[in-house]
C-alpha positions as CSV (number, residue, x, y, z in Angstrom):
1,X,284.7,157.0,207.4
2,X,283.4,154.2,204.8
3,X,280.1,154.4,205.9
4,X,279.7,157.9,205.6
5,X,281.4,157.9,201.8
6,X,278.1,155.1,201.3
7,X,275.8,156.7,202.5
8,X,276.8,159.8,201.0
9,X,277.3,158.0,197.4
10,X,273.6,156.5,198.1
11,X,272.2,159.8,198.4
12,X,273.7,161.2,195.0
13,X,272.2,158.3,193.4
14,X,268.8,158.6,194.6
15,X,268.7,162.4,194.1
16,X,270.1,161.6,189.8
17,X,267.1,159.7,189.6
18,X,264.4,161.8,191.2
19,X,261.6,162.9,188.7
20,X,262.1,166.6,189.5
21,X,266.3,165.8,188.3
22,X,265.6,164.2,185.4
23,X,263.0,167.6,184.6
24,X,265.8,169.8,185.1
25,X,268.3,167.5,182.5
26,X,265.1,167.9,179.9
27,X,264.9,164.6,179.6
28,X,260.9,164.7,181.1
29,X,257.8,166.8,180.4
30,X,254.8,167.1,182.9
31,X,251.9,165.4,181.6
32,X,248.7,166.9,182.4
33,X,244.9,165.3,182.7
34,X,246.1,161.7,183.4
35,X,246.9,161.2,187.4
36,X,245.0,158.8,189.4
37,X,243.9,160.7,192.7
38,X,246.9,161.3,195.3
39,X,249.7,160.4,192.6
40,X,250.3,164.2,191.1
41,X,254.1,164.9,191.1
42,X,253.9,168.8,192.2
43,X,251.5,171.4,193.3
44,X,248.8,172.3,191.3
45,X,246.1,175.2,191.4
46,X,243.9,173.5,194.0
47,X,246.3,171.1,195.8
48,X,249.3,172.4,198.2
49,X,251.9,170.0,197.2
50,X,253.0,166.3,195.7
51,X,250.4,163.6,196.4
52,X,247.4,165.9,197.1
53,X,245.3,165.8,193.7
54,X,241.7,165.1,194.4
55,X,240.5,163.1,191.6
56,X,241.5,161.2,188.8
57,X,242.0,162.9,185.7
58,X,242.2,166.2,187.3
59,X,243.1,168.9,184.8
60,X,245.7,170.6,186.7
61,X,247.7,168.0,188.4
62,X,250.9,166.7,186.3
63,X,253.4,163.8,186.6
64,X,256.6,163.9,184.8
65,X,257.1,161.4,182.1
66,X,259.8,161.0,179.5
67,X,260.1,163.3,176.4
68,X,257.1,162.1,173.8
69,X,255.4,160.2,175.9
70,X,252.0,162.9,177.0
71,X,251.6,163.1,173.2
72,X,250.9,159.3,173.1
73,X,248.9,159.0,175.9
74,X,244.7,159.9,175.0
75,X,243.6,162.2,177.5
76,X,247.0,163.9,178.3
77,X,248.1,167.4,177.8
78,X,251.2,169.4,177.6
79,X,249.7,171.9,179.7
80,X,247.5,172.4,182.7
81,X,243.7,172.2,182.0
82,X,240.7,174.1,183.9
């Protein structure tokens, strides 16, 4: 019965700190324009799913970063490029 409280506990954790979590708490935006190849965080309009972006830099493929940070980084967009 300990065990299964663990690894029940251990899979709480993990999901609170999941980039897609910390989204829905507002406390990230997706970043646009500034994933290395393979890295992108969620679908986009030419890959199926995470980890599927084609190039670096592509326009449409986002990773989540914390509130303020896009507007810092040069390249980066709030929203999804062409």
């Amino acid at each position: 019965m300990k065990t299964t409280t663990l690894m029940i506990a251990a899979a709480v954790a993990a999901a609170a700190t999941s980039p897609l979590t910390a989204q829905a708490q507002n406390n990230t935006e997706k970043c646009y324009g500034v994933v290395k190849a393979g890295k992108n965080d969620c679908q986009t309009a030419t890959s199926s799913c995470s980890g599927t972006s084609k190039k670096d830099a592509q326009k449409d493929a986002w990773i989540a970063v914390p509130k303020g940070t896009c507007e810092k980084i040069v390249g980066a967009s709030l929203t999804a490029g062409k």
